[in-house]
C-alpha positions in Angstrom: 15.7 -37.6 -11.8 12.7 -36.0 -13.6 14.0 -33.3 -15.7 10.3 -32.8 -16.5 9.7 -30.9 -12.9 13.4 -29.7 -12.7 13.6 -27.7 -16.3 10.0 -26.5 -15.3 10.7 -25.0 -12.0 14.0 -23.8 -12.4 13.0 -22.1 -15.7 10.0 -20.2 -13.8 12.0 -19.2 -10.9 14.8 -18.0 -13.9 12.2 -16.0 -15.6 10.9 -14.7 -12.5 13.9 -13.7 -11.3 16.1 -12.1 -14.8 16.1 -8.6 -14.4 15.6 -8.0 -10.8 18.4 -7.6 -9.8 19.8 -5.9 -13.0 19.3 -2.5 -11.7 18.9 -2.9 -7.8 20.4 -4.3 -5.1 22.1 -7.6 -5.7 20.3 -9.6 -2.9 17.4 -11.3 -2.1 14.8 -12.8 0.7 13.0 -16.1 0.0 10.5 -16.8 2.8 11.0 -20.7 3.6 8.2 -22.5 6.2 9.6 -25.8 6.1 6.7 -26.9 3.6 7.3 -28.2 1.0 6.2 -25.5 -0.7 8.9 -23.1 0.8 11.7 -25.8 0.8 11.1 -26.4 -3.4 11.7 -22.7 -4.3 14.4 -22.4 -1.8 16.5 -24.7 -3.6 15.4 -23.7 -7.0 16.1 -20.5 -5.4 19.1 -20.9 -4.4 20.6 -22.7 -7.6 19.5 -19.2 -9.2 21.5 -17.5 -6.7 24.6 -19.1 -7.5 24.5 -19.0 -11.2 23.7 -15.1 -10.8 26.2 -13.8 -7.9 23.0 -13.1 -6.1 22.6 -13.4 -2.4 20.3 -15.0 -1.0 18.9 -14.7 2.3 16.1 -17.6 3.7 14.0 -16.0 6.0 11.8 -17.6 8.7 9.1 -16.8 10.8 8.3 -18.7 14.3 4.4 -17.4 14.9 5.3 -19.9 18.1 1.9 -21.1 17.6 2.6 -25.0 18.5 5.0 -26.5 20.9 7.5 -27.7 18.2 7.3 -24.9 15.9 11.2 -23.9 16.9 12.6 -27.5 15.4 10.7 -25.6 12.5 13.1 -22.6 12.8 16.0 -25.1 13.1 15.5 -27.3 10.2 15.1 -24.3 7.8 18.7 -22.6 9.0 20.0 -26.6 8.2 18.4 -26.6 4.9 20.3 -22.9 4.4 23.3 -24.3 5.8 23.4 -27.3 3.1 22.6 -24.6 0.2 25.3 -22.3 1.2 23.0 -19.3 1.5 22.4 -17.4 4.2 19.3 -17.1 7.2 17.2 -15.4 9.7 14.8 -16.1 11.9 11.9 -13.7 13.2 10.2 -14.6 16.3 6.6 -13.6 17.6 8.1 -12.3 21.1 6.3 -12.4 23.7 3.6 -15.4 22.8 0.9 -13.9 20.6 -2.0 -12.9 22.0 -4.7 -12.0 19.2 -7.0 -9.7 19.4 -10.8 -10.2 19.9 -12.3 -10.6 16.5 -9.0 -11.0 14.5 -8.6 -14.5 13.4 -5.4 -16.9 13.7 -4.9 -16.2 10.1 -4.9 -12.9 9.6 -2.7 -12.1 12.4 0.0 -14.9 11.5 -0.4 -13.5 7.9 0.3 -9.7 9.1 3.2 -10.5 11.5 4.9 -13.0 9.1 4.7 -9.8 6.4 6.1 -7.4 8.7 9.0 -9.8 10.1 9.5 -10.4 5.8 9.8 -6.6 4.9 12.1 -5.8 7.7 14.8 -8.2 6.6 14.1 -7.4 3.3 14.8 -3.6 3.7 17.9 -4.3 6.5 19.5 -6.4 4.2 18.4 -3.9 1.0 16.9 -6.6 -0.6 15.9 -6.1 -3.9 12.6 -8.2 -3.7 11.2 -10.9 -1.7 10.1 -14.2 -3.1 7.4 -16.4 -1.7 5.9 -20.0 -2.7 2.3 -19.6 -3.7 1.4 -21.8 -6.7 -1.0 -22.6 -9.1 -3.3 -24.4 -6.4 -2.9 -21.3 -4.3 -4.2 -19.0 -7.0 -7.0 -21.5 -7.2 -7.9 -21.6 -3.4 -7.7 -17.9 -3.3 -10.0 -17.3 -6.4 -12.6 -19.2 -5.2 -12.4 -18.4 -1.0 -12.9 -14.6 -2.5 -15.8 -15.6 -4.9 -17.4 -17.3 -1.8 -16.7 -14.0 0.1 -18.7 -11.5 -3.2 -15.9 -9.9 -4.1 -15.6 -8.0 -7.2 -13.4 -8.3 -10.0 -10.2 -6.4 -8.1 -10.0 -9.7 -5.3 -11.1 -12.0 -8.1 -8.1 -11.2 -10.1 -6.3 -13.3 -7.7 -2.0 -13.2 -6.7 0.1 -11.6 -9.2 3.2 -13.0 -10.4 4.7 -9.6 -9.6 3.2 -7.5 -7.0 5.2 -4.2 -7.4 3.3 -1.9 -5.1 5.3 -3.3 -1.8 8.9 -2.8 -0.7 10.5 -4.0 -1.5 8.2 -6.3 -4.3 7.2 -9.7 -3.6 7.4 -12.5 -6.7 5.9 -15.9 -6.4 7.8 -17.6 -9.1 6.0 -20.8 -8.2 2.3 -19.1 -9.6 2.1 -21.1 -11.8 3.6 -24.5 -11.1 1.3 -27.2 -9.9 1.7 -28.9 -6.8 2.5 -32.4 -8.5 5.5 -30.4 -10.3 6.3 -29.5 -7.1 6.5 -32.3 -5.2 8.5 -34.9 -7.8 11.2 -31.6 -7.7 11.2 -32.5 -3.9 11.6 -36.5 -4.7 14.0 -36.1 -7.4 16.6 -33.8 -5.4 15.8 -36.0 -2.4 14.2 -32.9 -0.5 12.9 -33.4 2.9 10.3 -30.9 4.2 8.2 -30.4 7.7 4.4 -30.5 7.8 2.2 -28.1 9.7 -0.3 -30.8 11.1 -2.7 -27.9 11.0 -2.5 -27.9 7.3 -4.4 -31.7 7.2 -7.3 -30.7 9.5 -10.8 -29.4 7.8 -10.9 -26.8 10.1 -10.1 -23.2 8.2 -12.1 -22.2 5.2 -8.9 -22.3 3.1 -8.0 -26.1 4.2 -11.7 -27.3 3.4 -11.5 -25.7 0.1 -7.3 -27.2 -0.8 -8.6 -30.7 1.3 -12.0 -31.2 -0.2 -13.2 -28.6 -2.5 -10.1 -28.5 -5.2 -10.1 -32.4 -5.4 -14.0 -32.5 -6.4 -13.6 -30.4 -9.2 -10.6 -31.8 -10.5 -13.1 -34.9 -10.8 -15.7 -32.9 -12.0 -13.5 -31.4 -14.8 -9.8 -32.3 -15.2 -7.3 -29.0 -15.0 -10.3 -26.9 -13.0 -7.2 -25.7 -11.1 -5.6 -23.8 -13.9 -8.8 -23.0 -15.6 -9.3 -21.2 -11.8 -5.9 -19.4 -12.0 -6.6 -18.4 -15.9 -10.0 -17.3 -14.9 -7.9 -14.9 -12.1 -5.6 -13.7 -15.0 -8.8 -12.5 -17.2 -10.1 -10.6 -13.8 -6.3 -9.2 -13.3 -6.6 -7.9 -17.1 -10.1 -6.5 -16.2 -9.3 -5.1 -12.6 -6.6 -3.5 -13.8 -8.4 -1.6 -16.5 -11.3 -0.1 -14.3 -8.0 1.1 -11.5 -7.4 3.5 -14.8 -10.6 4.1 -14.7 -10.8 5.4 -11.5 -7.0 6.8 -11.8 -8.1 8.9 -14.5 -11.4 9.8 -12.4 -9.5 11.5 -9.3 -8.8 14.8 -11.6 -12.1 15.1 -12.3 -13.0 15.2 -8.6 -10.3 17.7 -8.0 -8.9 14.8 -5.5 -5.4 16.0 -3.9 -3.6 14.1 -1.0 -3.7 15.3 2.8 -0.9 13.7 5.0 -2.0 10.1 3.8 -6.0 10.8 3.0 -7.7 12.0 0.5 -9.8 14.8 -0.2 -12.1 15.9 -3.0 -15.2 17.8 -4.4 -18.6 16.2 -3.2 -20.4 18.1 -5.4 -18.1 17.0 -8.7 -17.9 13.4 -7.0 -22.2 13.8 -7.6 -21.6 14.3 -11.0 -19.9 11.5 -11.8 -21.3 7.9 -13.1 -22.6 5.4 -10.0 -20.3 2.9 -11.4 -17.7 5.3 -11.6 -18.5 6.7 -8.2 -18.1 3.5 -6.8 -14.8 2.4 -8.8 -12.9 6.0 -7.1 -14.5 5.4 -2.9 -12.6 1.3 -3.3 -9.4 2.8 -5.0 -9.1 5.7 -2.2 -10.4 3.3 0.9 -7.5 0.5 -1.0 -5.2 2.9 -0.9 -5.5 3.9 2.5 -6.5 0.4 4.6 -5.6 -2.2 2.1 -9.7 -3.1 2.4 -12.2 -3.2 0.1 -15.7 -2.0 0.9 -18.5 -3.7 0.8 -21.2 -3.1 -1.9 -24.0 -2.1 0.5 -21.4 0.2 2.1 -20.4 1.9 -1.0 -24.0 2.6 -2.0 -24.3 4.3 1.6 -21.0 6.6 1.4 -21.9 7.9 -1.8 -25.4 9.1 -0.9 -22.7 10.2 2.1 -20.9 12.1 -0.2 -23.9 13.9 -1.7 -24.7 15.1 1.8 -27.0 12.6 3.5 -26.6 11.5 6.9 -24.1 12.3 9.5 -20.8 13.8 8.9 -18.6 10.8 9.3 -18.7 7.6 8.2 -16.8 3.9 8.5 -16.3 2.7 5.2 -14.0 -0.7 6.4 -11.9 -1.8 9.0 -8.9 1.0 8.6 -11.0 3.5 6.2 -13.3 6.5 7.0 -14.8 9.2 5.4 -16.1 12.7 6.5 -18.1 15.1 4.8 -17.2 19.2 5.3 -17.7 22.6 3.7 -18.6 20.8 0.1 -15.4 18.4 0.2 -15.1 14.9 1.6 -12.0 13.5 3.3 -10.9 9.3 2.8 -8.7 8.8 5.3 -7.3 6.1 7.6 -9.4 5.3 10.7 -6.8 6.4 13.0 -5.9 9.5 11.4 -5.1 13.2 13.0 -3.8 16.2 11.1 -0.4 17.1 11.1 0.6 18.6 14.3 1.9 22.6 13.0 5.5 23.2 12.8 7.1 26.5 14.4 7.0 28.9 11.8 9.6 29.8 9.2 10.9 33.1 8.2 10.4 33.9 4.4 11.6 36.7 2.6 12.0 37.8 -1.5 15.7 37.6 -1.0 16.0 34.0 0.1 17.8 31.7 -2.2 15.4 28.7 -1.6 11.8 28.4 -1.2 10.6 27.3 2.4 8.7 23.9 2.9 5.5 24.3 5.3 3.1 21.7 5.3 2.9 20.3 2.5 4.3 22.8 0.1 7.2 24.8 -0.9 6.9 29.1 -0.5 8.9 31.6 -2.4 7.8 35.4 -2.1 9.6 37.5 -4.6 9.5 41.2 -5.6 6.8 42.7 -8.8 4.9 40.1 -10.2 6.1 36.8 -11.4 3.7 34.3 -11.3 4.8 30.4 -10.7 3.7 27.6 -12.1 1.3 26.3 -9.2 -0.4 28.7 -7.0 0.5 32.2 -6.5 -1.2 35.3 -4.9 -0.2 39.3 -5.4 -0.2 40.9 -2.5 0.8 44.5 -1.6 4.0 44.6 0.8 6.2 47.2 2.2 9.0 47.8 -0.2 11.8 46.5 2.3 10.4 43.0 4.4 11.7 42.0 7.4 9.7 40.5 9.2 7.7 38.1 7.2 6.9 34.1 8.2 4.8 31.3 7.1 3.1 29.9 9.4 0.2 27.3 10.6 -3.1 29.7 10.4 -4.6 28.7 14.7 -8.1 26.9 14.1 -9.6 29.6 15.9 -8.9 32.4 13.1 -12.4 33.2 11.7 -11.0 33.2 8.0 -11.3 29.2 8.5 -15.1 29.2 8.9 -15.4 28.2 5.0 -12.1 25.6 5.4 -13.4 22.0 6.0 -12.6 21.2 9.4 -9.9 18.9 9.1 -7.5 21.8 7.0 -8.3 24.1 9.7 -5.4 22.8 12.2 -2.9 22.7 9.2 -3.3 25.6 6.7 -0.7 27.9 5.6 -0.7 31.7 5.6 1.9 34.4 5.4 2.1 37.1 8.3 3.5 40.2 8.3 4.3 40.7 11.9 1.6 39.5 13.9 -0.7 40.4 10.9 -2.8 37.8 8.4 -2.3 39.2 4.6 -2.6 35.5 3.2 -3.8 32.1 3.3 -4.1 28.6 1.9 -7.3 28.4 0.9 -8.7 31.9 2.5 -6.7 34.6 -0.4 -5.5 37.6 0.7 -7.0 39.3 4.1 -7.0 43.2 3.5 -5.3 45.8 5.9 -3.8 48.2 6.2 0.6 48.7 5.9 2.0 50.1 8.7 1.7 54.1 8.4 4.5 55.6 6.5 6.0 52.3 5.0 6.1 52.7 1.1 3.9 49.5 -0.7 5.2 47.3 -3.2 3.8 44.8 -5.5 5.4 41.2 -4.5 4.1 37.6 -5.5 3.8 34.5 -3.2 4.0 31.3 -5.2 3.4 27.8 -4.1 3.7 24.6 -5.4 2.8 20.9 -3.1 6.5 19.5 -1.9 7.7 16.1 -3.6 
């Protein structure tokens, strides 16, 4: 046995693993193929599990894409049977049909995530562990330099990608494939092989089948001078997402029911570069895609106010222009429907949620720490609500269009005297109620 590839795996997979579990859940989901990819960190996996209490569950997805692919499905619940862990196995029910224009990939790639996540979170996984490794990072750097992109899809996998739930680790990153398969010789491992996986015919094969090999010729180790190349971009990438994290203030950016909306007319003041770095955080945020240059050159001349009022930024991500403020949202994307409105009153011991926000009117003036308005009330309220202001109501002329079905405003009766975004709407009390000075504060919920 080569204790070369053993120490060297199992030491990644320990180091990728210590502290995971410290504070969370004490389980995890390692997604297993059959490759021999999947099978190598399932048994290093595995032999974690048992030295750490941990359990483990192997998941495995049938994308029922060839004849055979449920042996597939049955070999990896043997190969968890013979570990002493636990499996499951997803199943794309009825067979897949893929939408016009979405390739094979993609859609095997999407299902197999969601299938992943949902066991995760049933079985309150703490993380979920996949086998990508150092000739992945490689394939990956160089498919996305082929495709332009910038230094955010040039920075490659991370070890540790924390922004899912629950997170996904590859603790194979950076193992190379030789490491990987003498681990599979020395603990006499066998594995299946997707036949598709030998054929030229996918971007990704030609580059692991005839691209990787070339420049290992050309210049020994090009595969993990690739994934160190993809560190350096992480490093970089990471930096400019401050950038643009520290830029959203500036714009007076907010979140709207999963879009964003901020100033145009600050978002013209700030650098191009900069300009560009906020519209591919927001559209990331909100799709998952990143725009194209050419595209992001058009939506900020957008934002200043050229061209229609709407525009596709990528597949998911749109933005619209209105009253001085523009709106990133998701393609799909419709403002919340308005709740039934809520009775508030300076006597009520908790604030009232609506919309987005939290409410508390109180008696004299006592200004909060968020919004608040003074307002002139009678002395005893009864009949008070917040409620969703109707799109018709000509105070929302100067709203942009998409907060006119879901802004706030206090009514007295059947009476306006305040809203979200409008102020307070003079009239007159009812005759012979007594004024008094009262203060509506508001704050965003969460």
């Amino acid at each position: 046995m080569s204790r070369s590839a053993t120490s060297i795996i199992r030491r990644a997979v320990n180091e990728a693993l210590s502290g995971v579990i410290a504070a969370g859940p004490n389980c995890l989901v390692v997604a297993i193929s059959g490759g021999p990819d999947s099978v190598c960190l399932g048994h290093a996996a595995a032999a974690w599990a048992r030295s750490n209490d941990c359990r483990l569950i192997a998941a495995h997805f049938d994308h029922r894409l060839r004849p055979d692919s449920s042996a597939d499905a049955e070999f990896v619940a043997g190969l968890a049977d013979a570990w002493g862990i636990e499996s499951e196995t997803g199943r794309a029910e009825p067979a897949p049909a893929i939408d016009a224009g979405r390739s094979p990939e993609g859609w095997a790639r999407q299902v197999r995530w969601d299938f992943l996540e949902t066991c995760a979170r049933r079985h309150r996984a703490a993380a979920i562990l996949t086998a990508h490794h150092l000739g992945d990072q490689a394939e990956t750097l160089l498919l996305r330099l082929l495709r332009g992109s910038g230094s955010a899809g040039l920075a490659g996998m991370p070890l540790l990608a924390a922004g899912f739930d629950p997170p996904r680790i590859r603790p194979l990153l950076g193992i190379r494939r030789t490491a990987i398969e003498t681990y599979l010789a020395d603990h006499d491992l066998p594995h299946r092989t997707d036949p598709s996986n030998l054929e030229p015919s996918t971007d990704r094969n030609r580059v692991r089948l005839q691209v990787l090999p070339l420049l290992e010729q050309i210049r020994p180790g090009a595969q993990a001078t690739l994934a160190r190349a993809a560190e350096n971009l992480r490093a970089e990438s990471e930096l400019l997402s401050d950038l643009a994290e520290a830029a959203l203030p500036r714009v007076g950016c907010r979140e709207f029911f999963g879009a964003f909306e901020f100033d145009a007319e600050k978002f013209g003041q700030l650098a191009d570069a900069l300009q560009q770095l906020l519209l591919r955080s927001l559209c990331a945020r909100v799709s998952g895609q990143i725009p194209r240059r050419s595209v992001l050159a058009a939506a900020q001349a957008f934002a200043g106010g050229c061209g229609p009022a709407e525009m596709r930024l990528a597949p998911g991500a749109s933005i619209e222009r209105s009253r001085g403020r523009c709106l990133l949202r998701p393609t799909r994307w419709l403002p919340p429907a308005p709740p039934p409105p809520q009775k508030i009153g300076p006597t009520d011991p908790e604030p009232v949620a609506f919309l987005g926000f939290r409410f508390r009117l109180q008696a004299g003036t006592r200004p909060g720490p968020a919004g608040n308005a003074r307002l002139q009330l009678p002395a005893r309220i009864c009949d008070a609500a917040i409620a969703a202001l109707p799109p018709s109501t000509p105070e929302l002329a100067g709203l942009p269009r998409w907060r006119r079905p879901a802004t706030p405003g206090l009514y007295l009766a059947d009476r306006l005297v305040w809203g979200l975004g409008i102020g307070v709407v003079p009239g007159p009390l009812p005759q012979g109620v007594s004024p008094a000075a009262h203060t509506l504060n508001w704050e965003p919920a969460g």
